[in-house]
PDB file as gemmi writes it, atoms N, CA and C in Angstrom:
CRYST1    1.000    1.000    1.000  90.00  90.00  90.00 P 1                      
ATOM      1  N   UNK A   1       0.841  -1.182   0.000  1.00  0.00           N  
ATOM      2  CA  UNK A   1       0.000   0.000   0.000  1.00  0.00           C  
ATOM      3  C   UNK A   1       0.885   1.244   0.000  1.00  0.00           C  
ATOM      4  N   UNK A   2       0.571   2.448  -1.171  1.00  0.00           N  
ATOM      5  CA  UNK A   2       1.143   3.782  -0.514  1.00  0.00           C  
ATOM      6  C   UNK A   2       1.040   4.352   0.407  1.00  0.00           C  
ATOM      7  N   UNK A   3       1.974   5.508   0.745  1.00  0.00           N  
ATOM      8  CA  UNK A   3       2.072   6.032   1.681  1.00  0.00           C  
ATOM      9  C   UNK A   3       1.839   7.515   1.823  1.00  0.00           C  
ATOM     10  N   UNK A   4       0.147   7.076   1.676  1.00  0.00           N  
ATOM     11  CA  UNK A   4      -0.479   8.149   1.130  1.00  0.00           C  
ATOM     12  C   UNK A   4      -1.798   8.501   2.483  1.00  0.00           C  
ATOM     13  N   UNK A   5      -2.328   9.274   2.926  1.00  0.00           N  
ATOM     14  CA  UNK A   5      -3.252   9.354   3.827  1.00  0.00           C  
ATOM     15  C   UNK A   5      -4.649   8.947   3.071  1.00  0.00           C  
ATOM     16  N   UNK A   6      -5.684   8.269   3.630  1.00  0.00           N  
ATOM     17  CA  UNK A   6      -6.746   7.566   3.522  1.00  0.00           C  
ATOM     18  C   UNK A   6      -8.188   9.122   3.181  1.00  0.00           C  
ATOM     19  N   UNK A   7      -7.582  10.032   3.504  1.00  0.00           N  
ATOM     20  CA  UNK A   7      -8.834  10.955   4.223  1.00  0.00           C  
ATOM     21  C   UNK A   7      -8.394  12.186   3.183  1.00  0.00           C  
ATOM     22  N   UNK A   8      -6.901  12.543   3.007  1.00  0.00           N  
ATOM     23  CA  UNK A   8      -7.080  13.793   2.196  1.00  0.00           C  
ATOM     24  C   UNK A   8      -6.640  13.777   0.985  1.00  0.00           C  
ATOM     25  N   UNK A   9      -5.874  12.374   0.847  1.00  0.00           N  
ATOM     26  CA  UNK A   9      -4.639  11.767  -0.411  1.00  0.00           C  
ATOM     27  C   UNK A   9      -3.271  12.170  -0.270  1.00  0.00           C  
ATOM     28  N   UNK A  10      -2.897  12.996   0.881  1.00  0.00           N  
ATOM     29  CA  UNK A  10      -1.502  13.628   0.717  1.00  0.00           C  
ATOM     30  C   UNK A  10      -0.511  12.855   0.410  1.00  0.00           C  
ATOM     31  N   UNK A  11       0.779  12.890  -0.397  1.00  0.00           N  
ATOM     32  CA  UNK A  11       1.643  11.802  -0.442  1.00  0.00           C  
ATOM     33  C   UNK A  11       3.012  12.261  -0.191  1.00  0.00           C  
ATOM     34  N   UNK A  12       3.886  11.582  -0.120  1.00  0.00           N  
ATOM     35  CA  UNK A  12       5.397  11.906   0.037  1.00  0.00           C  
ATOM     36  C   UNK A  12       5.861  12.873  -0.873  1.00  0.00           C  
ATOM     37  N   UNK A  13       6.627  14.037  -0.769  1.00  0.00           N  
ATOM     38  CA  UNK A  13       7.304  14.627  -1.665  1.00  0.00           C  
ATOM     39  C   UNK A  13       8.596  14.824  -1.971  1.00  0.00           C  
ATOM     40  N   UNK A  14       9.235  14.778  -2.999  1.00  0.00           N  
ATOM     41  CA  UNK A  14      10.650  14.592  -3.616  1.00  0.00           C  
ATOM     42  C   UNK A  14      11.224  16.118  -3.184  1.00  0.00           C  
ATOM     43  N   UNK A  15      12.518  15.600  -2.409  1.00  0.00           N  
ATOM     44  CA  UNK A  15      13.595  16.670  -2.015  1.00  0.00           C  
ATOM     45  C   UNK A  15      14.749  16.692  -2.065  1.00  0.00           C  
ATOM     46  N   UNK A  16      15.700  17.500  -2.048  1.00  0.00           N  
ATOM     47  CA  UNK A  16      17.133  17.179  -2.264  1.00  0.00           C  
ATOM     48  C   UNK A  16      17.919  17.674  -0.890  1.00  0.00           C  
ATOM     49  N   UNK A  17      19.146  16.461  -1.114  1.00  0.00           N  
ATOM     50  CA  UNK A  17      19.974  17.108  -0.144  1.00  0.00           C  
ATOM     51  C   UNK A  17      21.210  17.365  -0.847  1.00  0.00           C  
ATOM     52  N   UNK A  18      22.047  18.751  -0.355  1.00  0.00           N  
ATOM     53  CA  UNK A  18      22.838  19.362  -0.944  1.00  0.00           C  
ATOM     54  C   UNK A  18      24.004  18.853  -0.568  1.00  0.00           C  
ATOM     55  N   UNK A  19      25.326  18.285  -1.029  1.00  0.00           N  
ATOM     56  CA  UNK A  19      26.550  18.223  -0.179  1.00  0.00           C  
ATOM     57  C   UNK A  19      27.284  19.423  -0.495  1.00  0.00           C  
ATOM     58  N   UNK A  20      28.910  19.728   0.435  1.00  0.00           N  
ATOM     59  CA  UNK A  20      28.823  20.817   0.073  1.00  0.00           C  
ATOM     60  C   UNK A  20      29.680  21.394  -1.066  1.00  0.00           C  
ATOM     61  N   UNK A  21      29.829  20.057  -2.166  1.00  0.00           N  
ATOM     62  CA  UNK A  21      30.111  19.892  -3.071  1.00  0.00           C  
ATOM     63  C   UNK A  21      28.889  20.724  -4.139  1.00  0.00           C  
ATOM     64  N   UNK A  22      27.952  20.616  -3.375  1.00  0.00           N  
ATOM     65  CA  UNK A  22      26.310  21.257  -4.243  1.00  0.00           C  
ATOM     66  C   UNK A  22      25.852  20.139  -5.158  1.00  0.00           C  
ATOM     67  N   UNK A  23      26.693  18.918  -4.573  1.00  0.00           N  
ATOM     68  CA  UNK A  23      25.998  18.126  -5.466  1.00  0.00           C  
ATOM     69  C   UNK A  23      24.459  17.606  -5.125  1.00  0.00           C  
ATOM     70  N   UNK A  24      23.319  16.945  -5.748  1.00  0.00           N  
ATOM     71  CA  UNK A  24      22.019  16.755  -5.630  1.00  0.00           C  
ATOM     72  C   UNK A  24      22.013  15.906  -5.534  1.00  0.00           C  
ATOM     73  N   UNK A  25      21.237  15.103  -4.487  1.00  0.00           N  
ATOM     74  CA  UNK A  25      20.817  13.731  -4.309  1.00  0.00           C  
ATOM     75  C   UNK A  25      19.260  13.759  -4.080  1.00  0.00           C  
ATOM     76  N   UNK A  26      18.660  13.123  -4.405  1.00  0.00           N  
ATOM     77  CA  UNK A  26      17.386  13.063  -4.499  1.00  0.00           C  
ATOM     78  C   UNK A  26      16.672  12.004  -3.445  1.00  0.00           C  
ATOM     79  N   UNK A  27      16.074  12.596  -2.252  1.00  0.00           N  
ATOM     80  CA  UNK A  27      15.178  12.049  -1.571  1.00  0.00           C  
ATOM     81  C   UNK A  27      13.885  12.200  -1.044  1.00  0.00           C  
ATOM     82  N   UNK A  28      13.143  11.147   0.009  1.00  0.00           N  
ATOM     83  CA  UNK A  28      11.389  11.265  -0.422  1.00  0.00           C  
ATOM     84  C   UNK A  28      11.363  12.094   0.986  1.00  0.00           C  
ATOM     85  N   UNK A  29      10.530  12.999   1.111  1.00  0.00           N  
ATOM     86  CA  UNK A  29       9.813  13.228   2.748  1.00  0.00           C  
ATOM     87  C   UNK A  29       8.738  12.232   2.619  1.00  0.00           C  
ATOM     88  N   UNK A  30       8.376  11.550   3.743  1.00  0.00           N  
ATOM     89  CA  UNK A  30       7.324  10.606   4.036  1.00  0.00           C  
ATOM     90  C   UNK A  30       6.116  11.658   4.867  1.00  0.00           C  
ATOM     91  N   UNK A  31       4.838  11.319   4.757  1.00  0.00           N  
ATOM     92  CA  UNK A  31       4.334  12.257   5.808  1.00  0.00           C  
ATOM     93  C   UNK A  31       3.829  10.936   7.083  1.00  0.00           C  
ATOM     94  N   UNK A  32       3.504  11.953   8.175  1.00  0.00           N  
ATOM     95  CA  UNK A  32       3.311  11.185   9.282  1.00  0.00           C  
ATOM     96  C   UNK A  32       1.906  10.316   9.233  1.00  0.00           C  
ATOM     97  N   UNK A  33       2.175   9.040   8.980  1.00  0.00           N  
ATOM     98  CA  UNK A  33       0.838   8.456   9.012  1.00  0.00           C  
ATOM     99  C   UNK A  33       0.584   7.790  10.110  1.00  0.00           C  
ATOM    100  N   UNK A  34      -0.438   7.349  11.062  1.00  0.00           N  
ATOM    101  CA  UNK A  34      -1.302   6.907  11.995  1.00  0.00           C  
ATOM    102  C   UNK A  34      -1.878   5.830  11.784  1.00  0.00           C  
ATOM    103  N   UNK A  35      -2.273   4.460  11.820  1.00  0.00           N  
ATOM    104  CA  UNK A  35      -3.567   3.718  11.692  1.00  0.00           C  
ATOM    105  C   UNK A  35      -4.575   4.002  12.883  1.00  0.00           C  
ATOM    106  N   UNK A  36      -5.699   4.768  12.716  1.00  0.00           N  
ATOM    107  CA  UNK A  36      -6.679   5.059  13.161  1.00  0.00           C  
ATOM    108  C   UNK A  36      -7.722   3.889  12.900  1.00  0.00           C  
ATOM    109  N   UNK A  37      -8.847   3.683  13.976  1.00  0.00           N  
ATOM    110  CA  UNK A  37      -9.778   3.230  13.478  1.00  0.00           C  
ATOM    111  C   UNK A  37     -11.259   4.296  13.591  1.00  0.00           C  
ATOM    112  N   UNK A  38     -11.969   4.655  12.710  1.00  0.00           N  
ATOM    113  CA  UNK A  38     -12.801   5.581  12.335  1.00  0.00           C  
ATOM    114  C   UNK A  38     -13.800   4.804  12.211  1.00  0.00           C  
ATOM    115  N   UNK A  39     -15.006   4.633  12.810  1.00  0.00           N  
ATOM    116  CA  UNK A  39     -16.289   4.377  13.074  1.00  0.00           C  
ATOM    117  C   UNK A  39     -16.142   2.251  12.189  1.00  0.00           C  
ATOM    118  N   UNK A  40     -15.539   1.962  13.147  1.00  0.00           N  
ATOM    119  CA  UNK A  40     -15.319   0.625  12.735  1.00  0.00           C  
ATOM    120  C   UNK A  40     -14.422   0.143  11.895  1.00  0.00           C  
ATOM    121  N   UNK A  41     -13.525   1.206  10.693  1.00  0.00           N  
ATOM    122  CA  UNK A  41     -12.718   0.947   9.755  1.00  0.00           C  
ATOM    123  C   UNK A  41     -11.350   1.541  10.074  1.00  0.00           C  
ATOM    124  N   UNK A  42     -10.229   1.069   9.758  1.00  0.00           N  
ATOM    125  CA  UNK A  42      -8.844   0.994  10.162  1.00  0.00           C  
ATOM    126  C   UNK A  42      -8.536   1.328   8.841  1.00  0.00           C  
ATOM    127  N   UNK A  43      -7.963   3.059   9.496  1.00  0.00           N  
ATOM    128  CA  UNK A  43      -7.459   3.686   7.511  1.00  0.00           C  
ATOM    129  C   UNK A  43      -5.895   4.428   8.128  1.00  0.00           C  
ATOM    130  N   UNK A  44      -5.520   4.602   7.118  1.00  0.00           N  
ATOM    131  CA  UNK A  44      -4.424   5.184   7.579  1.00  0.00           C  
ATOM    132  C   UNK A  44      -4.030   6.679   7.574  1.00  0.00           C  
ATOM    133  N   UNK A  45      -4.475   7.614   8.495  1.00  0.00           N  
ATOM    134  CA  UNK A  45      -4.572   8.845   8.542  1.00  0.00           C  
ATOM    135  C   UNK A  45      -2.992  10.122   8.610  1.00  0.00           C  
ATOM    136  N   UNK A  46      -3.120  11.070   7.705  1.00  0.00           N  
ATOM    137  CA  UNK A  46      -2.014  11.669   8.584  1.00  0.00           C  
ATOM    138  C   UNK A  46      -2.300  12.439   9.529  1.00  0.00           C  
ATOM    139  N   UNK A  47      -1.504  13.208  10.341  1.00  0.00           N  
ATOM    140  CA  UNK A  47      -1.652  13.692  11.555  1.00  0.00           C  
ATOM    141  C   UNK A  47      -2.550  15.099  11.680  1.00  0.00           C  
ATOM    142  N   UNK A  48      -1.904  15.632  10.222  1.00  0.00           N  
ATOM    143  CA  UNK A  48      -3.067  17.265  10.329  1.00  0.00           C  
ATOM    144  C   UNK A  48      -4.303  16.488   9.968  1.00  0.00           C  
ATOM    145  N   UNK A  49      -5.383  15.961   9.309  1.00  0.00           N  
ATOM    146  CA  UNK A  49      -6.169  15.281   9.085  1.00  0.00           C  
ATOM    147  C   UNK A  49      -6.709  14.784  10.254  1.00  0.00           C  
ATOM    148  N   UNK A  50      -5.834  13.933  11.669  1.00  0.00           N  
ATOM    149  CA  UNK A  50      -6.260  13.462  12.333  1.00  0.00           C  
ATOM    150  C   UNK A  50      -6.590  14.762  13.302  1.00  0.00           C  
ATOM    151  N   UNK A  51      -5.599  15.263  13.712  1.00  0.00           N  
ATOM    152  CA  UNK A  51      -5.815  16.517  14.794  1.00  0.00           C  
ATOM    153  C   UNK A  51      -7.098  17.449  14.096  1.00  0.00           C  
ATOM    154  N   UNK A  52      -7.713  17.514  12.540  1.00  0.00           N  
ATOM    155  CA  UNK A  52      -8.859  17.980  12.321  1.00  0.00           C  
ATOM    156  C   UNK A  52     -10.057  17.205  12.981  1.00  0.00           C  
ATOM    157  N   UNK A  53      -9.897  15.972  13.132  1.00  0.00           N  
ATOM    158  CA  UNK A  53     -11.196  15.107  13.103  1.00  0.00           C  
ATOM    159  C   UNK A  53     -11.594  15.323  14.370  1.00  0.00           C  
ATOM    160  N   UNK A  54      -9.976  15.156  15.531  1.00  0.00           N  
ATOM    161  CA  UNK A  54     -10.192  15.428  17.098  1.00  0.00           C  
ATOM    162  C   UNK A  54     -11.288  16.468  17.199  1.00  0.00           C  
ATOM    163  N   UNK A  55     -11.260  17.676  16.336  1.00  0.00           N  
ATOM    164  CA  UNK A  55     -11.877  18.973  16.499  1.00  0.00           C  
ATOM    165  C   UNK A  55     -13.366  18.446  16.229  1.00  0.00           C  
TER     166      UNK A  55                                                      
END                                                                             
């Protein structure tokens, strides 16, 4: 399964890290996902999404 949130679709985004050569390497940010269970179903939420629902 991706690693994608269940509730808003957000997904990982592509970033670089610089050496200080300036050379580019290319890596993922992951976002923070949770398995929640939401009115009987077990989805996988991220955290701004979840701290909305608390509200």
């Amino acid at each position: 399964m991706a690693k994608q949130c269940d509730v808003c679709g957000r997904k990982s985004k592509k970033d670089a890290s610089r050496s200080h050569s300036n050379v580019k390497t290319i890596k993922r940010q992951h976002i923070n996902l949770q398995s929640k269970k939401v009115n009987g179903v077990t989805l996988k939420i991220c955290t701004k999404c979840l701290k909305t629902l608390e509200k």
